[in-house]
Phi, psi and omega in degrees: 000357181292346161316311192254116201272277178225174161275141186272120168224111178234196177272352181268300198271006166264331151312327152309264186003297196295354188254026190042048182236129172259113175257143223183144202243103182248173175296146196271347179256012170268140154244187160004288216270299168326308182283340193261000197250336168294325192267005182272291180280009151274302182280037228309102140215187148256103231267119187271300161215175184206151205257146150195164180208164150286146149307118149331148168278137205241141175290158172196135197227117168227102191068219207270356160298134175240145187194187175226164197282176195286137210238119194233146180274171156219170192201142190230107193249104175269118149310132164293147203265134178086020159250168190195144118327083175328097175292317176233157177279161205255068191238000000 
């Protein structure tokens, strides 16, 4: 499960919610077939398909070091209709 980093919530991927599609920030080296067989058996739902791309990469400069920030896949997770994804816990 060290794959799947967090969930993504902006006004685009919670607009996606009402169409049962999930976005999530995964390890830049997982594909497809991983992530639908990790979010199937954590969550028991069913995955109809799922979208992903890279991020740009972003600079980051601290004093005269220069690098760039920690770089995540992100992926867009279609539900089959009436499963669903908790997002946030019930504590």
């Amino acid at each position: 499960m060290d794959q799947i980093k967090y969930p993504i919530l902006t006004e685009k991927t919670i607009g996606l919610l009402e169409k049962n599609q999930y976005s999530f920030n995964v390890d830049i080296n997982s594909n497809k077939t991983e992530i639908k067989k990790w979010i199937e058996l954590f969550f028991k739902v069913q995955v109809i398909s799922i979208n992903s791309h890279r991020l740009p990469k972003k600079k980051k400069k601290i004093g005269i070091i220069k690098g760039y920030a920690v770089q995540y896949k992100r992926m867009i997770i279609k539900l089959k209709s009436g499963y669903s994804i908790p997002l946030f816990s019930s504590k």
